[in-house]
MARBA-3410 file (N, C-alpha, C, O; in Angstrom, 1 decimal):
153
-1.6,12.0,-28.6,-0.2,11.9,-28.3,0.1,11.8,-26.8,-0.7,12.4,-26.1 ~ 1.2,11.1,-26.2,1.3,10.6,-25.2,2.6,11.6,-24.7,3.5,11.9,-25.4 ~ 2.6,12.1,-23.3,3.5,13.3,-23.0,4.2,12.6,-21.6,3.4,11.9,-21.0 ~ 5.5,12.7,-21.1,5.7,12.3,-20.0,6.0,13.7,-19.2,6.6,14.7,-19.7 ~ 5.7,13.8,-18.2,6.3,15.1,-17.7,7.1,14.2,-15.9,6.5,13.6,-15.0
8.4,14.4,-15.8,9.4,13.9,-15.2,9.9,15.2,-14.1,10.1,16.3,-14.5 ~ 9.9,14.5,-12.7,10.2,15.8,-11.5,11.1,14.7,-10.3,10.7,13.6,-9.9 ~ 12.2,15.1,-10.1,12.8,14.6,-9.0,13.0,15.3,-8.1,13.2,16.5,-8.4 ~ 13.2,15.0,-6.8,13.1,15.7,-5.6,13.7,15.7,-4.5,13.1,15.2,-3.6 ~ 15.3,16.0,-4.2,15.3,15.2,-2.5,14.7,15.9,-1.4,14.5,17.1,-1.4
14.4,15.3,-0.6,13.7,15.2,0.7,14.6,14.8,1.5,15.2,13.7,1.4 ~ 14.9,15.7,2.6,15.1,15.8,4.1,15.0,15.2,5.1,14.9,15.7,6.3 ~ 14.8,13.8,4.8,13.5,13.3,5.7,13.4,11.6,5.5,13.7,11.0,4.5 ~ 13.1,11.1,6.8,13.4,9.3,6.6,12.2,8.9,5.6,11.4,9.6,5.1 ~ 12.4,7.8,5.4,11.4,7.0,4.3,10.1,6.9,4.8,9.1,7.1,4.1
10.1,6.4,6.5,8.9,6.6,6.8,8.0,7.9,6.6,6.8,8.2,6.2 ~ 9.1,8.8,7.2,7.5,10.2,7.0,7.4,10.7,5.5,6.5,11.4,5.2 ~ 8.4,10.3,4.4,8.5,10.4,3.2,7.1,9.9,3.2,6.2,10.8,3.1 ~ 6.6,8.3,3.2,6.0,7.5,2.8,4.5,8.2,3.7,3.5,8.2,3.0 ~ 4.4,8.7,4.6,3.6,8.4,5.5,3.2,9.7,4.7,2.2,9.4,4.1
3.5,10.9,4.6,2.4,12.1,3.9,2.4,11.8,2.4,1.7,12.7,1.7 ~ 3.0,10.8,1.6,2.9,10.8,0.2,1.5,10.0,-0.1,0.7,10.1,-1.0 ~ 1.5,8.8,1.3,0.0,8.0,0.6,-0.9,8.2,1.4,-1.7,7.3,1.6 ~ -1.0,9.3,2.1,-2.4,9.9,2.3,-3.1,10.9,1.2,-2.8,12.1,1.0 ~ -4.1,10.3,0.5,-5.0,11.3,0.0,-5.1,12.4,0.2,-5.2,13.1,-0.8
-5.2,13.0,1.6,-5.4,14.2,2.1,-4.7,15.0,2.2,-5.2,16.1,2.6 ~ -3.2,15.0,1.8,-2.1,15.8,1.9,-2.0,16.8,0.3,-1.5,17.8,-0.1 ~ -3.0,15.5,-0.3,-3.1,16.2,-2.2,-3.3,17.8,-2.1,-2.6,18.5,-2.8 ~ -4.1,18.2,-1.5,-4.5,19.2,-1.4,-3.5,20.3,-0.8,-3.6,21.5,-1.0 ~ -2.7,19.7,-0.1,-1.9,20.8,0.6,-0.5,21.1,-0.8,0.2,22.1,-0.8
-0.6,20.5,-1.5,0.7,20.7,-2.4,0.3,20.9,-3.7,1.0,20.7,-4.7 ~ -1.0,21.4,-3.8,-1.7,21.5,-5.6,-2.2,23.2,-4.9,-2.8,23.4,-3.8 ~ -1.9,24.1,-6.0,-2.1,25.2,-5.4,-3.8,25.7,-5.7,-4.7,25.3,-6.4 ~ -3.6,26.8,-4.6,-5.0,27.1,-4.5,-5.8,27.6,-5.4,-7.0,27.9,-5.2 ~ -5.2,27.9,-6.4,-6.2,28.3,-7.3,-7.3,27.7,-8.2,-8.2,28.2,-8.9
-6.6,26.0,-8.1,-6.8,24.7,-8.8,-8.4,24.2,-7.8,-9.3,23.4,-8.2 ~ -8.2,24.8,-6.7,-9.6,24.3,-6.1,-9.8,22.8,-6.0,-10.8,22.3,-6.6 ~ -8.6,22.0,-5.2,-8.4,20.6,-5.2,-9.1,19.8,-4.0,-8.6,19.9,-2.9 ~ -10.2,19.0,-4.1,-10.7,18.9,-2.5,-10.9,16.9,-3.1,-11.1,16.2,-4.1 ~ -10.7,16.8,-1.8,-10.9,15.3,-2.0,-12.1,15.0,-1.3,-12.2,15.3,-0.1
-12.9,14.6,-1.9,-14.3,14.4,-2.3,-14.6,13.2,-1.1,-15.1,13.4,0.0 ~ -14.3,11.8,-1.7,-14.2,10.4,-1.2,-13.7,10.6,0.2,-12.6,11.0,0.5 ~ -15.1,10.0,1.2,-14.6,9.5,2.9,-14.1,8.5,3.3,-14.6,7.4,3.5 ~ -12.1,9.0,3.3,-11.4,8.0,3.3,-11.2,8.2,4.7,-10.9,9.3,5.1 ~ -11.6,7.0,5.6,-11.0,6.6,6.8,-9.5,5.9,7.0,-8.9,5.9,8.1
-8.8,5.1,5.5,-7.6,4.7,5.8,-6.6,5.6,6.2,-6.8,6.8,6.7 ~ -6.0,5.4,6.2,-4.6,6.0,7.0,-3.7,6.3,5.6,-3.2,7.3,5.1 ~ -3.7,5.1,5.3,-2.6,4.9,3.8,-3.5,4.2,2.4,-4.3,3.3,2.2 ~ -2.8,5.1,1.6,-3.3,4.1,0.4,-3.2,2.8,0.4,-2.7,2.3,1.4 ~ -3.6,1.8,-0.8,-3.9,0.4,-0.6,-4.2,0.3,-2.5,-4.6,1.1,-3.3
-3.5,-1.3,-2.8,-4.0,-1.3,-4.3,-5.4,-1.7,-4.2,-6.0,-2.4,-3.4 ~ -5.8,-0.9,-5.3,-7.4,-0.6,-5.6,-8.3,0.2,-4.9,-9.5,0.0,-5.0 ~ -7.5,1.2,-4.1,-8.3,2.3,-3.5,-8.9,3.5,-4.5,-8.1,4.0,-5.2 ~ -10.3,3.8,-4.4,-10.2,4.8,-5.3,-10.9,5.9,-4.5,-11.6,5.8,-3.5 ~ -10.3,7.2,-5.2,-10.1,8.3,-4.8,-11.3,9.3,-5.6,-11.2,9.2,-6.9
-12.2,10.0,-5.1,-12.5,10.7,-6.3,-12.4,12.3,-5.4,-12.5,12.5,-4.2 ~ -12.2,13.3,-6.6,-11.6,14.5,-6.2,-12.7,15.6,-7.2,-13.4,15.1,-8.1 ~ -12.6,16.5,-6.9,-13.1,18.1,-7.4,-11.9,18.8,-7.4,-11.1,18.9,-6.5 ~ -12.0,19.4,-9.0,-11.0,20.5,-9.3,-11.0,21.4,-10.2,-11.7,21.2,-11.2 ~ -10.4,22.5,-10.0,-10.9,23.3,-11.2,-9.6,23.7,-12.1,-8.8,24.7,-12.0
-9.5,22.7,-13.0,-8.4,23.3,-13.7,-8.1,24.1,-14.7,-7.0,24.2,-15.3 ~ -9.5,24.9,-14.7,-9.7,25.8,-16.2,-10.5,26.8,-15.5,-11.4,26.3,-14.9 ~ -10.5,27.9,-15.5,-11.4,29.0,-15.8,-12.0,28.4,-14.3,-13.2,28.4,-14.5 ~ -11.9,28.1,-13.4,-12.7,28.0,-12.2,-13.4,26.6,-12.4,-13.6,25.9,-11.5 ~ -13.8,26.3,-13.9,-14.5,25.3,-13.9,-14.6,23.9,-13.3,-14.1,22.9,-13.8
-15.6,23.9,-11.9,-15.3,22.6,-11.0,-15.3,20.9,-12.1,-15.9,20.6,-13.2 ~ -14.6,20.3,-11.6,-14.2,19.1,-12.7,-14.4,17.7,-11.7,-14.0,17.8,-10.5 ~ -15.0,16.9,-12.0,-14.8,15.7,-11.2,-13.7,15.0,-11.8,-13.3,15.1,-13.0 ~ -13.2,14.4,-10.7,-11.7,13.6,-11.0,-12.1,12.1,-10.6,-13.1,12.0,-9.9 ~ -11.5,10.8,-10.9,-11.5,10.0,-10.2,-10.2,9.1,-10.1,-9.9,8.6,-11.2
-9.2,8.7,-9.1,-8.1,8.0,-9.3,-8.5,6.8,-8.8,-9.4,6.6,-8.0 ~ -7.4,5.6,-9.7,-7.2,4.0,-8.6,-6.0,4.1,-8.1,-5.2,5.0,-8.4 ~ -5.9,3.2,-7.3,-4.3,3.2,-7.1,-4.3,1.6,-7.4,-4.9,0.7,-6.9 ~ -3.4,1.9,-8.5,-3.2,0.3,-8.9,-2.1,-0.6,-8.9,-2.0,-1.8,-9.2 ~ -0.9,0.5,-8.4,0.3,-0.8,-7.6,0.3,0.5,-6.6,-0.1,1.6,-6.6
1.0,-0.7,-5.4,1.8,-0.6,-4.1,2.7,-0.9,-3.7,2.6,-2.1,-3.3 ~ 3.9,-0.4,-3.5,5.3,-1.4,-3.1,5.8,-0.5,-2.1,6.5,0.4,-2.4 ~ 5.4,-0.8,-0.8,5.5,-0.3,0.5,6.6,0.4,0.9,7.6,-0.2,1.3 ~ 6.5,1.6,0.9,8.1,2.5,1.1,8.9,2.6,0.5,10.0,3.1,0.8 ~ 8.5,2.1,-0.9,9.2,2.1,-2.3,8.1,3.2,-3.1,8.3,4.4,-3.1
7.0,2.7,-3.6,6.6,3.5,-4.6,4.9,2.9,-4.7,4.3,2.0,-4.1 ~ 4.2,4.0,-5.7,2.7,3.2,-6.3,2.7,4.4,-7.4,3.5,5.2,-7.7 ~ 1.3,4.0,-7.9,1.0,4.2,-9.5,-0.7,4.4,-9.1,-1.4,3.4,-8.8 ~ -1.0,5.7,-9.2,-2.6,6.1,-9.3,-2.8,6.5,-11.1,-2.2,7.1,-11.9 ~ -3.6,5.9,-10.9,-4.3,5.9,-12.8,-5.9,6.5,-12.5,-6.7,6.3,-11.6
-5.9,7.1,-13.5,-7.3,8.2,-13.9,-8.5,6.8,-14.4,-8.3,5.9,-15.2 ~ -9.4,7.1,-13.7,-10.7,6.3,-14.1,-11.3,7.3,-14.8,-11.5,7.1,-16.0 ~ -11.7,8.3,-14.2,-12.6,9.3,-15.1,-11.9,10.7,-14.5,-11.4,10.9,-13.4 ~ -12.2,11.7,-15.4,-11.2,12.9,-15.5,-11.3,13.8,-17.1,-11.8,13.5,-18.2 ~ -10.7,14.7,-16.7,-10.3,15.5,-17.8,-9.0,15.1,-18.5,-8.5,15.8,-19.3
-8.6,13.9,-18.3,-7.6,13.7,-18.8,-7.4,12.3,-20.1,-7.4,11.2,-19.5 ~ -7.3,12.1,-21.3,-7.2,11.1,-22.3,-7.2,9.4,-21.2,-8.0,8.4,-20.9 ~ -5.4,9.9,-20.9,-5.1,9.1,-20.1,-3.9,9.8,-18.9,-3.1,10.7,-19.2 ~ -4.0,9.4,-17.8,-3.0,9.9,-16.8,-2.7,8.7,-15.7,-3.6,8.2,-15.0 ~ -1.2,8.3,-15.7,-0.8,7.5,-15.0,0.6,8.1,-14.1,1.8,8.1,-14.5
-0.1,8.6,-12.8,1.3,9.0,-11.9,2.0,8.2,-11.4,1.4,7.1,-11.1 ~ 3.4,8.3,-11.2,4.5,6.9,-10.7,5.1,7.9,-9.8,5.8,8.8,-10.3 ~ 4.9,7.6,-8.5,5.6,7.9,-7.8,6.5,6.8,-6.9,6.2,5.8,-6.2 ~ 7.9,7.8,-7.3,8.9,6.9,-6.2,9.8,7.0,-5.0,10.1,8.2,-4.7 ~ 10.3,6.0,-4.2,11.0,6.8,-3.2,12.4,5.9,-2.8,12.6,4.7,-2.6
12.9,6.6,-2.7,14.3,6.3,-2.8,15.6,6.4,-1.7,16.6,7.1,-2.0 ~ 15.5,5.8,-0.7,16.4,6.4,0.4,18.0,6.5,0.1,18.6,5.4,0.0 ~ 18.7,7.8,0.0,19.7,7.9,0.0,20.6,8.4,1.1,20.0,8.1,2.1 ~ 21.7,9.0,1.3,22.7,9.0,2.2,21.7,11.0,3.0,21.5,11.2,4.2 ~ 21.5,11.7,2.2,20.5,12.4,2.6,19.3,12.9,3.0,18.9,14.0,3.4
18.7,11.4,2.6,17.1,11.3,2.9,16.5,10.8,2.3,16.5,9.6,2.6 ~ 15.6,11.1,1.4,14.8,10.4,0.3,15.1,10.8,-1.4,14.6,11.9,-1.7 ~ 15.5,10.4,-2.2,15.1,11.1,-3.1,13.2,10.6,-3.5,12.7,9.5,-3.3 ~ 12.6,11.8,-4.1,11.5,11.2,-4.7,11.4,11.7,-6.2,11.5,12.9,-6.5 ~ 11.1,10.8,-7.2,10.6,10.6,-8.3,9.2,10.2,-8.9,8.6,9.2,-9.1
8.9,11.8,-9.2,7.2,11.7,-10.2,7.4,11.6,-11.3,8.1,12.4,-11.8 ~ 6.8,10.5,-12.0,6.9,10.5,-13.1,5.1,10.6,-14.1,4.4,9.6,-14.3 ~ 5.0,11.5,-14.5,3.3,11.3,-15.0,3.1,11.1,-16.7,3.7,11.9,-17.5 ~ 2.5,10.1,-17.2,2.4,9.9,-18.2,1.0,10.2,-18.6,0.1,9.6,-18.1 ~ 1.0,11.1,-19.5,-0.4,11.5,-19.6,-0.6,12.1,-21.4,0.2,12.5,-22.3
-2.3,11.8,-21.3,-2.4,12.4,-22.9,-3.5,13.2,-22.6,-3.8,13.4,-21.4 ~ -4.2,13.8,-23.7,-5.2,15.0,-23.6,-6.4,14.7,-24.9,-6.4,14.4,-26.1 ~ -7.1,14.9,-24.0,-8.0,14.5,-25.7,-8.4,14.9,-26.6,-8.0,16.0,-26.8 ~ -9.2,14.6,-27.3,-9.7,15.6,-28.4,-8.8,15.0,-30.0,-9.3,15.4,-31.0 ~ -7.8,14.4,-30.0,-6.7,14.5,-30.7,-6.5,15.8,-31.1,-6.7,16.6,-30.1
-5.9,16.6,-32.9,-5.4,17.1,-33.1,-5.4,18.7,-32.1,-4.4,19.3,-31.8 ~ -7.3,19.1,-31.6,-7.1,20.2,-31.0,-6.5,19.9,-29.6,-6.1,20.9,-29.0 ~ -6.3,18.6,-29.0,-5.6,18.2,-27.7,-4.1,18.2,-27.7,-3.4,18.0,-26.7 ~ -3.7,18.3,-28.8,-2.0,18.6,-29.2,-2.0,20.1,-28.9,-1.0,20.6,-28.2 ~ -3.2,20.8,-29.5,-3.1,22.6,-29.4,-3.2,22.8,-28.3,-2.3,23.5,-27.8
-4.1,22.3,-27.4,-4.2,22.5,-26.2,-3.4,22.5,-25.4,-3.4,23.2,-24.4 ~ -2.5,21.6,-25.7,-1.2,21.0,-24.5,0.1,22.0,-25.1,1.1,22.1,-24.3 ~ 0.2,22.4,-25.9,1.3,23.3,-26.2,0.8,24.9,-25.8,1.5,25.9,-25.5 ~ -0.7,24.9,-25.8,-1.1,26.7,-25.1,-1.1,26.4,-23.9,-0.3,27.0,-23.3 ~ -1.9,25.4,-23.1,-2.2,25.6,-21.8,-1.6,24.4,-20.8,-1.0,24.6,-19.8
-1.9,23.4,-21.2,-2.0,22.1,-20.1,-0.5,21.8,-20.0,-0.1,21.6,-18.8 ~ 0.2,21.9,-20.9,2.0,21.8,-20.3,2.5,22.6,-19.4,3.2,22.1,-18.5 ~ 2.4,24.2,-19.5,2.8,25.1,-18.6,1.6,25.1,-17.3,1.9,25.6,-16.3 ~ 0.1,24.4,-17.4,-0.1,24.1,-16.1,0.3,23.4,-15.2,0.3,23.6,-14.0 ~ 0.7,22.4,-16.0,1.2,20.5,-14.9,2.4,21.2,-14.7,3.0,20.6,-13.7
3.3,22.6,-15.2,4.8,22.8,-15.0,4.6,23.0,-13.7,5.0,22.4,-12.7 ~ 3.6,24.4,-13.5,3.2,25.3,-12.4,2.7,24.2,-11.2,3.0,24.4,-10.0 ~ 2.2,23.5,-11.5,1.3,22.7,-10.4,2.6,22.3,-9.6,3.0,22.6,-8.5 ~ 3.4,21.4,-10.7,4.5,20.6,-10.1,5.7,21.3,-9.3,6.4,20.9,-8.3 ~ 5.9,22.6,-10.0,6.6,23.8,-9.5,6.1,24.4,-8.4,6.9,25.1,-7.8
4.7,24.3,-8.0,4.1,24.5,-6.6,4.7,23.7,-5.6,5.4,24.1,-4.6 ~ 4.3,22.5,-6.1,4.5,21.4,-5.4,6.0,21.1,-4.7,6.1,20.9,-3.5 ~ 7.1,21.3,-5.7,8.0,21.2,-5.3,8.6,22.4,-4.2,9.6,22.1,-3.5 ~ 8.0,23.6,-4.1,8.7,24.8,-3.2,7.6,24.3,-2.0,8.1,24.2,-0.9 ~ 6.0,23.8,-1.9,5.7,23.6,-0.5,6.4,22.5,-0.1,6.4,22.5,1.2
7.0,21.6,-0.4,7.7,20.7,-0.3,8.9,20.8,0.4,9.1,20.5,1.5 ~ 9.7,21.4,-0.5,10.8,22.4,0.4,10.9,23.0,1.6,11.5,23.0,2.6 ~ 9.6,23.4,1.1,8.9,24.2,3.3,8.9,23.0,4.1,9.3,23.0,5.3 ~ 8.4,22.0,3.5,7.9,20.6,4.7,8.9,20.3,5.1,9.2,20.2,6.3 ~ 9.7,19.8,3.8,11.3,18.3,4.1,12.3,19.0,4.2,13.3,18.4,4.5
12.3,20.4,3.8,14.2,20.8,4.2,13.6,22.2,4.1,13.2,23.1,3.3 ~ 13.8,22.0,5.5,13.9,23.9,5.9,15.6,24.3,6.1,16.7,23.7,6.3 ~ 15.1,25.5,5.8,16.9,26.4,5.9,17.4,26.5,7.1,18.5,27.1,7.3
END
């Protein structure tokens, strides 16, 4: 079964530095909390993502248990938005859409993740005990270090 989990966000902040810490790889880590044990693995020298850059990551999203990850990034629309898709992972299928949006206050940004779980029937159980209220928490991380970065009080 296929799940969307939808987060919008405004940001404080021009499109450039919007754009400029969303497509570095390296910033993943600063907004996925620490208990997830998120490290980006892959010696990325670029600066910015690119279509067809692949990403591979270590994480622990269960019980400590270290997980290899691997993303593409398979669209780019430059200060607008991109789309990283799961190669290999703990996940069925996972397709993030992130977007960016400049408005009269800054940016809004829009994640949108479309994702399934596998296993079928026990991957339905799973996502109603655990994996929905993790992606909440993660994203719910995400969004207050965020806050700290793009709109301070």
């Amino acid at each position: 079964m296929m799940y969307t989990l939808k987060r919008e966000q405004q940001l404080y902040c021009d499109i450039t530095s919007a754009w400029s810490f969303f497509s570095s790889p390296h910033n993943l880590s600063r907004i996925t909390p620490k208990e997830m044990g998120f490290v980006v693995l892959s010696n990325l020298t670029d600066s910015e993502i690119y279509k067809g850059m692949i990403i591979d990551y270590s994480v622990k999203p269960l019980l400590g248990i270290p997980l290899k990850w691997q993303t593409q990034i398979t669209e780019v629309d430059y200060q607008k938005s991109f789309i990283d898709f799961q190669k290999k992972g703990p996940y069925k299928l996972w397709r993030h859409h992130h977007e960016f949006i400049p408005n009269q206050k800054g940016v809004l940004m829009i994640d949108t993740v479309e994702y399934e779980l596998p296993f079928g029937f026990i991957g339905k159980i799973m996502h109603r005990l655990i994996a929905k209220k993790k992606l909440k928490n993660i994203f719910d991380y995400r969004n207050e270090v965020l806050e700290g970065l793009f709109n301070p009080h």
